[in-house]
C-alpha positions as CSV (number, residue, x, y, z in Angstrom):
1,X,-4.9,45.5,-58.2
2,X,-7.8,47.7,-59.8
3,X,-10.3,49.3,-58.1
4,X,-13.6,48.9,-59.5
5,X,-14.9,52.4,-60.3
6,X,-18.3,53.7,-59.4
7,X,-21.0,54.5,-61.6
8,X,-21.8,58.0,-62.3
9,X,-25.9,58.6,-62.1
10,X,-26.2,62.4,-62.9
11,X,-24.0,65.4,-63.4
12,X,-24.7,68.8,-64.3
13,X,-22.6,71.7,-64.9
14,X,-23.3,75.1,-62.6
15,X,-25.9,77.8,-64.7
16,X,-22.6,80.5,-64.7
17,X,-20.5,79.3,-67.0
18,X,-18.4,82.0,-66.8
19,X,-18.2,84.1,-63.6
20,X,-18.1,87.6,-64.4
21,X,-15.5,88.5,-61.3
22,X,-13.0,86.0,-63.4
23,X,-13.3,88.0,-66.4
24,X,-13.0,91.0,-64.4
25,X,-9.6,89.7,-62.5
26,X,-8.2,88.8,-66.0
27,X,-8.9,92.1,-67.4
28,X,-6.6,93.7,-64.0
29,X,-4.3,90.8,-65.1
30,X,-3.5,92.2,-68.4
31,X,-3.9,96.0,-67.3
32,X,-1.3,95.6,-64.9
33,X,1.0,93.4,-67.2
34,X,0.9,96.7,-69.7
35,X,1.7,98.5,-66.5
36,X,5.1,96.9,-65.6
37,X,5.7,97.8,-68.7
38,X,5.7,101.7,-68.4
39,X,7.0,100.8,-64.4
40,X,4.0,101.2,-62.8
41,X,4.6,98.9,-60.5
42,X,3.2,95.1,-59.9
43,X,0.0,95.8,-58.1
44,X,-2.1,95.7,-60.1
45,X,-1.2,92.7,-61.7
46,X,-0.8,90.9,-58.1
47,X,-4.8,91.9,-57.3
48,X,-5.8,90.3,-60.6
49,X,-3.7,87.4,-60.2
50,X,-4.7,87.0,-56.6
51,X,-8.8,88.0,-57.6
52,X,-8.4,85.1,-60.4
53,X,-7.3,82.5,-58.2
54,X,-9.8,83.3,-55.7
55,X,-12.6,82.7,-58.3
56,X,-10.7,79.5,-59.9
57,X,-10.8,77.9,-56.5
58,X,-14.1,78.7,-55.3
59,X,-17.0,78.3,-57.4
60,X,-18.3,75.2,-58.2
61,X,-17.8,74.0,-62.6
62,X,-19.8,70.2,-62.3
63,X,-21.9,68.7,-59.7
64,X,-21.4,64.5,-59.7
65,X,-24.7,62.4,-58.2
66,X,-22.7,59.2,-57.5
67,X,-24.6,55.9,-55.6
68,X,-22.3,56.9,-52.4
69,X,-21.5,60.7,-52.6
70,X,-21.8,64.1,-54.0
71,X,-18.8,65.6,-55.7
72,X,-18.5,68.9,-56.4
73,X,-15.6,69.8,-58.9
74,X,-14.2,73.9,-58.5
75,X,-10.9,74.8,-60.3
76,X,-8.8,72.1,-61.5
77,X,-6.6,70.8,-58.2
78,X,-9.9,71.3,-56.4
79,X,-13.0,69.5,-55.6
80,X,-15.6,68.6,-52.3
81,X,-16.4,65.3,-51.8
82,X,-19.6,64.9,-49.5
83,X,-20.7,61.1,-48.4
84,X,-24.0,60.9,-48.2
85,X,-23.3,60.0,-44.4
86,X,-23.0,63.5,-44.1
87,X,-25.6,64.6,-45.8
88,X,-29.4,65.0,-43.8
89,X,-31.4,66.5,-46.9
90,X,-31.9,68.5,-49.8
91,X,-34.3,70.6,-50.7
92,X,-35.6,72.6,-54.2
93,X,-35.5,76.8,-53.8
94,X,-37.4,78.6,-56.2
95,X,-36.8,82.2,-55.4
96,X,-37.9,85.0,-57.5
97,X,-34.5,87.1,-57.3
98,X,-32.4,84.6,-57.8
99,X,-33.5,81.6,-59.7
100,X,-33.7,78.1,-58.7
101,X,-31.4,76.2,-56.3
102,X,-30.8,73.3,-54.6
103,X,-29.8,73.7,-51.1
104,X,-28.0,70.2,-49.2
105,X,-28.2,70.0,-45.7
106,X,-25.3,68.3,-44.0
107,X,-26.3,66.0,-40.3
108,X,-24.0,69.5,-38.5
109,X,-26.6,71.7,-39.7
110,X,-24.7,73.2,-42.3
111,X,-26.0,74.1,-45.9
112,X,-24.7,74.3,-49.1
113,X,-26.7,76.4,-51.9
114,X,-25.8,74.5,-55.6
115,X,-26.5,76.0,-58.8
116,X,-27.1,73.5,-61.5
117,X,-28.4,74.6,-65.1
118,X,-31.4,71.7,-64.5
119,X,-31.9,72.3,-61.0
120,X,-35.3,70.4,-61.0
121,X,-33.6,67.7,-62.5
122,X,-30.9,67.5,-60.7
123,X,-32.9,67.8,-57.0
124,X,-35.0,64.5,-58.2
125,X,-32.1,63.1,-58.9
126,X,-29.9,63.8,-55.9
127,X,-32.8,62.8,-53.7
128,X,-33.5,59.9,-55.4
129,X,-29.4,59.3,-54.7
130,X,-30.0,59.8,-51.0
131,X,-33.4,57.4,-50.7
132,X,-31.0,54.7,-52.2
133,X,-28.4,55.5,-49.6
134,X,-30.6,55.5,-46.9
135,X,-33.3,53.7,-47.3
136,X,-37.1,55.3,-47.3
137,X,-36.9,58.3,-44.8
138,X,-40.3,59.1,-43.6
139,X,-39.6,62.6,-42.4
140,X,-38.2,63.6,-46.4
141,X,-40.5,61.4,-48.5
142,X,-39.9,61.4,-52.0
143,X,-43.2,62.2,-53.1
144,X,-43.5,65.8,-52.1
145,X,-46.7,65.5,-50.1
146,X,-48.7,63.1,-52.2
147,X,-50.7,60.5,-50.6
148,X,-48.4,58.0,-48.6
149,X,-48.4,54.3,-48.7
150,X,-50.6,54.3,-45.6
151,X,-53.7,56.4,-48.1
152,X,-53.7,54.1,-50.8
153,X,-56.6,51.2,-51.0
């Protein structure tokens, strides 16, 4: 029997395409390949193996807004799948040294920083996602301070 799939409403890929500590633990890669090769030993290659891995599992490629949950996709085995159950918030960072960001705030307290290339975008939409979920939430309104419901004539 099939199960119906869900629908995607947004994704965005992260603004790094390519992480520069990837590149750099491909370069040690190769540098110690060439070294087994005069019998230097492996250890070079293991740290740029090891380094490359690292970076494959752990930062984020595509962010997926679905009606039900956030999915963020890392290397290829891996990816986080957050229910919006989980999820309390999110809110849109616009810092000076580092660009924009979205940060998601989990019901434990916990945060996790996102960088999508449209991170305006992708805030509206994710919280847009969540009001759906959850149904209006006074204390995050989706307006960003505008008048309420209760202003209006």
């Amino acid at each position: 029997m099939e199960t119906p799939q869900e629908t995607l409403i947004y994704w965005d890929k992260t603004r790094r395409p390519v992480n520069f500590l990837f590149i750099l633990a491909a370069v040690a890669a190769v540098l110690g390949l060439m070294g087994l090769q005069s019998d230097k030993g492996p250890s070079l290659l293991i740290l740029g193996l090891g380094v490359g891995a690292y970076c494959w599992l752990t930062n984020a490629r595509t962010y997926l807004i679905y009606p039900e949950h956030l999915v963020i996709m890392f290397g290829s085995p891996r990816k986080r799948i957050i229910p919006f159950s989980q999820i309390s918030h999110v809110e849109f960072l616009s810092l000076p040294t580092i660009g924009d960001r979205v940060r998601v705030r989990l019901e434990n307290g916990r945060g996790i920083m996102l960088q999508a290339k449209d991170s305006e975008t992708f805030h509206d939409r994710l919280d847009e996602a969540l009001n759906n979920f959850h149904g209006p939430r006074p204390e995050y309104p989706l307006n960003n301070g505008g008048p309420g419901i209760e202003d209006a004539p």
